[in-house]
N, C-alpha and C positions, 0 to 999 in steps of 0.2 A: 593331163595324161602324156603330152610330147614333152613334158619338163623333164617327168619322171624316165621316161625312155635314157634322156639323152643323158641323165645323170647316170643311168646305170650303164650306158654304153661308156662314157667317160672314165669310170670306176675300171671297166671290163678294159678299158684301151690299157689303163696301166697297169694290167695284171704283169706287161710285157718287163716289167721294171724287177718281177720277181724273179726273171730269168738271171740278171745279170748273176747270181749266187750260182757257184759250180753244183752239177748235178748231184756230184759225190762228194762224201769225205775224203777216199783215199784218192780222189784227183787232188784236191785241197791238199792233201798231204803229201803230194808225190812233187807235184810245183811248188809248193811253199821251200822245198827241199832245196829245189834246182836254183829257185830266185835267190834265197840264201846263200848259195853258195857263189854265185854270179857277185853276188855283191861283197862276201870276202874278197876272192879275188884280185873287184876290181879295189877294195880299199886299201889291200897292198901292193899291189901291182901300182894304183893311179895315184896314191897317197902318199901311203909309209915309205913303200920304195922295197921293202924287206924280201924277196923272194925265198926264204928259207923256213919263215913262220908260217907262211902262211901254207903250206901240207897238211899242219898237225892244227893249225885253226879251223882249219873247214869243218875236221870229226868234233871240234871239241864245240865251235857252233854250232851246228845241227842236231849235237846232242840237246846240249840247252833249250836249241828249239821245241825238240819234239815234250821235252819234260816242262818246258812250259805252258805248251801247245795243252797239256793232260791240266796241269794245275790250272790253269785259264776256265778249264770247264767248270771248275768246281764254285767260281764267282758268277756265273749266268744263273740267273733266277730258275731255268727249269734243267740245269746241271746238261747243256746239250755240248760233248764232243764235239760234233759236226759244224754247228755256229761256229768255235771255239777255232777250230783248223780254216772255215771260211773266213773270219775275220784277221788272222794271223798272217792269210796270205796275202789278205790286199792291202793289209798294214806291211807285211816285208815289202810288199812292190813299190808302196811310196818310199818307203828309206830308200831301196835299189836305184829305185827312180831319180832320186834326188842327189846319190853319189854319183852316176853316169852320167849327170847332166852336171853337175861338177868338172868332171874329167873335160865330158864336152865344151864344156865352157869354158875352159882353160887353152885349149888347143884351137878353138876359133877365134879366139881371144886375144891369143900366144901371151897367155901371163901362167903363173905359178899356179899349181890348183891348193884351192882353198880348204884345211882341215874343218872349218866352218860348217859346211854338209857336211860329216861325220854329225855332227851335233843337230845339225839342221834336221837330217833324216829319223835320229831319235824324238826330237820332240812331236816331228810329225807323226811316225807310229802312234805317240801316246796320243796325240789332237785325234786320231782317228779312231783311237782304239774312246776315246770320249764317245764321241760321236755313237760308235756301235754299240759300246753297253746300254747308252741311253735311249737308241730307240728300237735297237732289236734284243738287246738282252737285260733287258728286265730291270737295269740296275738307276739307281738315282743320280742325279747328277753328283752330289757328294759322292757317294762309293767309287764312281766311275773315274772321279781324279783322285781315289787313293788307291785305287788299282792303274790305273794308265801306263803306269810305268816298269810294270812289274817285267812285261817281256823284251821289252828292248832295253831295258837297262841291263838285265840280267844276260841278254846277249853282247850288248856291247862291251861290259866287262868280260865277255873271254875272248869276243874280238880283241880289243885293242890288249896291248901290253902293257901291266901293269902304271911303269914308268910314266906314260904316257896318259893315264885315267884324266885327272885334272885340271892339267893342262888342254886336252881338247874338248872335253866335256864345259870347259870356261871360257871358250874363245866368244868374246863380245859378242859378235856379229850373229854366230847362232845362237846364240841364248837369245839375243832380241825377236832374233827373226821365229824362234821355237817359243818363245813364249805369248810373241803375239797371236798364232797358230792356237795354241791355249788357251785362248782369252776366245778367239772365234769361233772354236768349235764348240764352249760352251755357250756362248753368245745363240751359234747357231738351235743350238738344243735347246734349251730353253724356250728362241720364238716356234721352233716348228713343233714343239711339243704343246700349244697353246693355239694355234695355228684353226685348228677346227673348232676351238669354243664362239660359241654357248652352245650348241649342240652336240658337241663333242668335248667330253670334259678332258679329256687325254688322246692327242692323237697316236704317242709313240706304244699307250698300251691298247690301241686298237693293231694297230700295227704287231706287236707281240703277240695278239691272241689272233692275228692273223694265221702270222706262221707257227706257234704251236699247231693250231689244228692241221696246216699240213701235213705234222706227223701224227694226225688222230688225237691229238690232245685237245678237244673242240670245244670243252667245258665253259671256257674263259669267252670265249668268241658267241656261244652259245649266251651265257650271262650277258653281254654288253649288248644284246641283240634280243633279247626280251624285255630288258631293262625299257628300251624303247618300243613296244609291239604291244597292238593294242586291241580288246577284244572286239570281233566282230560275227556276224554269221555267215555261212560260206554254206553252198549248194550244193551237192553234186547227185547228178542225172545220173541214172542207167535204162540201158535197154537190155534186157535179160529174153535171152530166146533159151527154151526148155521143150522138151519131149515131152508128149501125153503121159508118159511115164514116171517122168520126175527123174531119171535118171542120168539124162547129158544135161549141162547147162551152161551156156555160154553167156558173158556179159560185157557189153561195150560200155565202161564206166568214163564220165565229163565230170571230171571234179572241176569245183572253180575255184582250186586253190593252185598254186605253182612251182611247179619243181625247182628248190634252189637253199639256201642262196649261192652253197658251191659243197663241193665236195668235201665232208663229210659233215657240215652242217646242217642241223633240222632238218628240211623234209628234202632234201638233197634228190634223196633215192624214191622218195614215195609213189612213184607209178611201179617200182616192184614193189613193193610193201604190199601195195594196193594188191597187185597181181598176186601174190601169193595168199593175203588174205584171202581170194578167190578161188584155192584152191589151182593155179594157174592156168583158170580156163577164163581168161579175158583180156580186154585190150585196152590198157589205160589211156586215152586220150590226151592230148594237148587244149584245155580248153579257151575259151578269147578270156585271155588273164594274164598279167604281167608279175612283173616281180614284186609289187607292192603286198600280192597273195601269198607270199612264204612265209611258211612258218617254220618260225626263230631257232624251236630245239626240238630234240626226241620226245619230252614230255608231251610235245603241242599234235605231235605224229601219233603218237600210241593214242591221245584222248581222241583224234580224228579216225579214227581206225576201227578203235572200240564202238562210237558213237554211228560207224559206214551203217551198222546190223540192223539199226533201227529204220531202215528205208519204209517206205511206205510205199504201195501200189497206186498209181493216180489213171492209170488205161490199162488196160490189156483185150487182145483181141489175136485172129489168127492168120491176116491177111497184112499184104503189103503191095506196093507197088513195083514196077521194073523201076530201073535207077532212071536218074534222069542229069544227062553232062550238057551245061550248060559254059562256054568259051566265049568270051568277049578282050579280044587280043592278047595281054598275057593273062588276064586273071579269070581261074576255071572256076564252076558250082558243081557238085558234083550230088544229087540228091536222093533220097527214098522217100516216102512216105507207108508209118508202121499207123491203122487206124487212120488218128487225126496230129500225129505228131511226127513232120518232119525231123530226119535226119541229112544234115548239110557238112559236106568238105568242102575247106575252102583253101585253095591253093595260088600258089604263082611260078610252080616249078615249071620248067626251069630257071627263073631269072632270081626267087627267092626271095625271103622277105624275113623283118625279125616279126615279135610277137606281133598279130593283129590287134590295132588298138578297140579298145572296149566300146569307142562309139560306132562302129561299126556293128558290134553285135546288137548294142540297144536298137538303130535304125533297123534290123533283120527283125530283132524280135518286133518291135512295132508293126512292122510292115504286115510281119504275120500273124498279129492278132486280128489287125484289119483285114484277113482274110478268112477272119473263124477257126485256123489254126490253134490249137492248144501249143505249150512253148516249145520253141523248138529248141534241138539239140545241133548246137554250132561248133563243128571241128575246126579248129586250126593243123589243116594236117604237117605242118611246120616240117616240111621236107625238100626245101633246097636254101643255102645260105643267101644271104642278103640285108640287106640296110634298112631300115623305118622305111615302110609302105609311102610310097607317095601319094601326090592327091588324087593323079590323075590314076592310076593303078586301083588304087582304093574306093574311085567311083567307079572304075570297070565292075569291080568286085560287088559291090552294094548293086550294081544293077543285073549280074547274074546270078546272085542270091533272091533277088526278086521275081527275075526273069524266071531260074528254076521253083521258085516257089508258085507262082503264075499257073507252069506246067502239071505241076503234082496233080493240081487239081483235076485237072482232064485227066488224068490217068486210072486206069483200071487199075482194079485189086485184086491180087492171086490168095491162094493159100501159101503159107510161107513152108519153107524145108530147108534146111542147113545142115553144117559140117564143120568141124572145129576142130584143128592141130596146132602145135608148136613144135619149137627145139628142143625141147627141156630132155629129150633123150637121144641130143645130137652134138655131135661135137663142132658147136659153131664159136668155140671163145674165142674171141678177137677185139682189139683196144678198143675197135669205133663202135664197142655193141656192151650194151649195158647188163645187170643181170638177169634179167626179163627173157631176153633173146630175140626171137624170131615167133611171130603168129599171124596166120591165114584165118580168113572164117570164107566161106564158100556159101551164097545165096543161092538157094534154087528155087527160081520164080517162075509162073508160066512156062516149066519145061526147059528152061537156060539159066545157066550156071555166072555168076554172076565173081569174085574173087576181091576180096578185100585183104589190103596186107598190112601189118604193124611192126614196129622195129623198136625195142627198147631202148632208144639212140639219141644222144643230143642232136635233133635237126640229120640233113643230106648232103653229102655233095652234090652240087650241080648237075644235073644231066643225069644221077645214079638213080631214080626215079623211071626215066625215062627209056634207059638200057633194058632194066628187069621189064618193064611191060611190054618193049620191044622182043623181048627173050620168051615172054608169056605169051604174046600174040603166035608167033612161030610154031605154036604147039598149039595154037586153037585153044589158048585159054584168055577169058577175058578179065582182067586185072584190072580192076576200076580205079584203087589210089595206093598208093601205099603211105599210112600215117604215122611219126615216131612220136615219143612221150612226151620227146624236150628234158630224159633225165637227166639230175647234173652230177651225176656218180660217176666215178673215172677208176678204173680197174688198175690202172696205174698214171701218176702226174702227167698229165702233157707237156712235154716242154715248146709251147707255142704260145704266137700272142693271143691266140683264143680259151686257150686253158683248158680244151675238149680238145677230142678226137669225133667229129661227123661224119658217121656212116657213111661209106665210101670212101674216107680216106686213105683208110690203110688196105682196106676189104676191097678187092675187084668188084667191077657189076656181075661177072660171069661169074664169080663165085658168090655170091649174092642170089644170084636170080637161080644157080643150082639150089641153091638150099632151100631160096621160097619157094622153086618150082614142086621140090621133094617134099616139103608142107601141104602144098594145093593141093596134088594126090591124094595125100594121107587125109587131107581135112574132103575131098571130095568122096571117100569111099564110105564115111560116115556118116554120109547125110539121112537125114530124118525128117519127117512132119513134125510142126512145131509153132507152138503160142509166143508169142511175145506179152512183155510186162514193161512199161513204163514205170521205175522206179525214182525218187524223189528223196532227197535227205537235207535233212538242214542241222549244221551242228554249229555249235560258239567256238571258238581256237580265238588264239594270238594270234593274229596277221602282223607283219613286218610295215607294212604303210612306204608311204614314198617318202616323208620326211625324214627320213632314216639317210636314204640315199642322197638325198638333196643332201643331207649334211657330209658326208662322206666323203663324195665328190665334191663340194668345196675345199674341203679339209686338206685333202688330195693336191689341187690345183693351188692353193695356197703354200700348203708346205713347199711342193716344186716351184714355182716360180719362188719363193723365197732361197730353195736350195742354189737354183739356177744365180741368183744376184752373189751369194757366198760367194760360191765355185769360181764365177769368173770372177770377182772382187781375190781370191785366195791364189788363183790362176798369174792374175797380174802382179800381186805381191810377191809371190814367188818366185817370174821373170825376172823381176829388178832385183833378185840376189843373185843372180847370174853373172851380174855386172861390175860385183863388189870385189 
């Protein structure tokens, strides 16, 4: 269970590595412009010497640029512009890079600068432009060196002047030095594209079906992710509180599968799915389940969805007890008990924690069978960030789960009454909030109003938890937890190393705690006498498993630390032509 954590944290550290790629294309194409032109420039200016050419080289470069910038796309396996102008740019900044540090090296040098880098900086574009076809754009290693060349040659012929094609394009020194470059970056393609086997037959087309799906294209990513996912059965709990009527009905659904594995893949979004299946009168839970629980595609989503209908009723009865907050330093219990079936939040806000691991729930459920308890229903109300639970935090935790469970038992049982609202007819859209929104259910037990909140939200900010109930108390309402889904659906990319936006990040607590406050109302004017129903569902899916991840995160850590031996081996090669 701690393997798997730490590989999928491992995985999730390097998401930061997709940042390096400009967020836009017309940034890509606005800099690619300017680098360009930086580097005419300095080739006549630091080079040729020519100050009269080089006016009408700049438009006649740039042009070339942008037209091959356009044909460039039509060689990438899923025809993406945007690749096409990112990889353009970072390939013009090594040529750039590699004339300025010519110049520079001439002048700290005090020798002649060398037409050498003119050549130098060509063959690197194409080493690089290897590199990219082969592990982000889809192409073989063959294609990618008969394409390589196409854009910097075809600009270097309208840089330089005719006369002069052969003559620099032949100077020994870059040729050696550019074609060793050649030799390495197919070198390097080759091992990192191997890099994650046996488990990973292709790392560079994991990698492509990465970022297609960034743009929705999830298909690919989807396939290499069922390929490995493997039938299991998955549980999911509800508590359905309804009217003698049959007319309100609210449901606190614990699936034990897990929201992931990122945005827009498989069950990504499936606490609103879930939620909407329900008619949006319910509160999808976080339940003790990690990432090993995702399932792989939409297929796996629509047959779990279909399959929720067939629940079965395993209790129902019309009483319940007051809550019961059980605090042992930082790790809270927060409890009911509906009949003979506990309900449990388990928290650490403010200090935060990632998923609760799974041995923690078997010890709870054991505890409480040993108490004549039927199973209970375990939240991870997953509402302030933080690192794997420690030991010591986690026996807090196992002991106020017990301790609250201890207590249930002496507690009296009322007749139950509730009140159920959301957003869904409010204008709350904001990054750190998923499509679910905002939902209250309001307990009324023995004459006091009780306030449960949910947030369709990857995880909390710190401390944002603690605001809103401080903002709740001030009004004499009492706010028992606030729990969010853990969805991994993102309204728009984050650009951070976490690849979400958590509730509170962007969203104030005060306007937060307005919005939940204007919930609790509305769910408090609707309250009703009311049955509860302990619902039960077992369906077969695909599960993703932690072997997956295991392999991934190797693959990962392989590939870089081999990138890492290149770079500086390519780094140092590169110095000693400084010297020549």
């Amino acid at each position: 269970m701690e393997k798997e954590s730490d590989d999928v944290s491992n995985i999730h550290n390097r998401f930061s590595l997709t940042l390096v790629n400009p967020s836009s294309k017309y940034f890509s194409l606005i800099v690619s412009l300017v680098v360009v032109t930086v580097m005419v420039l300095a080739t006549y200016l630091g080079y040729l010497g020519d100050y009269e050419q080089v006016w009408y080289r700049i438009p006649a470069v740039l042009g070339i640029l942008v037209l091959s910038q356009l044909l460039d796309a039509k060689f990438a396996k899923k025809k993406e512009y945007s690749k096409s102008l990112h990889s353009s740019l970072f390939g013009n900044m090594l040529w750039t890079v590699t004339i300025l540090m010519g110049i520079l090296a001439s002048v700290v040098l005090s020798k002649d600068t060398q037409l050498f880098f003119i050549t130098f900086g060509v063959f690197l574009f194409a080493s690089f432009r290897i590199g990219i076809y082969t592990t982000v754009l889809g192409a073989s290693l063959k294609k990618a060196w008969a394409i390589c060349f196409i854009q910097p040659l075809a600009m270097y012929f309208v840089l330089i002047p005719q006369d002069m094609w052969f003559s620099i394009l032949s100077e020994p020194i870059g040729l050696g030095y550019g074609i060793s470059f050649l030799i390495i970056a197919s070198a390097w393609s080759f091992i990192t594209d191997r890099a994650g086997k046996p488990g990973m037959k292709s790392t560079h087309k994991t990698i492509q079906a990465y970022l297609a799906s960034q743009g929705n294209d999830f298909d690919d990513a989807e396939k290499l992710m069922e390929e490995r996912s493997s039938e299991t059965k998955v549980t999911t709990s509800q508590l359905k509180l309804s009217t003698p009527n049959g007319e309100t009905e609210f449901r606190m659904v614990l699936p034990d599968i897990h929201p992931g594995p990122y945005h827009p893949v498989g069950g990504s979004n499936i606490p609103y799915l879930i939620y909407k299946n329900l008619s949006s009168s319910a509160m999808v839970m976080h339940s003790i389940s990690d990432h090993a629980l995702n399932l792989p595609t939409r297929n796996e989503v629509e047959n779990y969805l279909k399959n929720l209908e067939n629940s079965r009723v395993k209790e129902e009865g019309v009483q319940c007890t007051e809550p019961v907050i059980v605090q042992i330093n930082k790790a809270r219990v927060t409890g009911l008990l509906f009949g003979n079936n506990p309900l449990l939040f388990l928290s650490l806000s403010p200090h935060g924690m990632e998923d609760i691991p799974s041995y923690m729930k078997t010890e709870i459920d054991q505890y409480a069978k040993n108490r004549n308890y039927s199973k209970p229903m375990i939240i991870d109300t997953h509402n302030a960030m933080g690192e794997e639970i420690s030991k010591e935090d986690g026996e807090d935790m196992l002991k106020a789960a017990k301790s609250c469970l201890d207590t249930l038992i002496t507690k009296d049982s009322f007749p139950i009454e509730f009140g159920y609202a959301n957003s869904d007819n409010m204008d709350v859209w904001t990054e750190d909030l998923g499509m679910g929104g905002l939902g209250i259910v309001c307990f009324k037990i023995n004459e006091k109003k009780y306030f449960l909140g949910w947030a369709d939200s990857n995880n909390m900010e710190n401390g944002i938890r603690e605001k809103i109930i401080e903002n709740f108390s001030k009004k004499d309402y009492q706010l028992l937890e606030i729990c969010t889904s853990d969805t991994h659906y993102a309204s728009v990319k984050p650009r951070n190393r976490n690849g979400y936006y958590q509730l509170g990040l962007i969203t104030s607590a005060d306007k937060l705690s307005n919005w939940f406050l204007d919930i609790a109302k509305r769910s408090e004017v609707t309250i009703k006498s009311a049955k509860f129903e302990i619902l039960e569902n077992e369906t077969e899916v695909k599960v993703m498993g932690k072997e997956i991840y295991e392999d991934y995160s190797k693959a990962l850590d392989k590939s870089l630390k081999i990138t890492k031996v290149f770079v500086i081996g390519c780094l140092v090669f590169f110095i000693s032509s400084l010297f020549l």
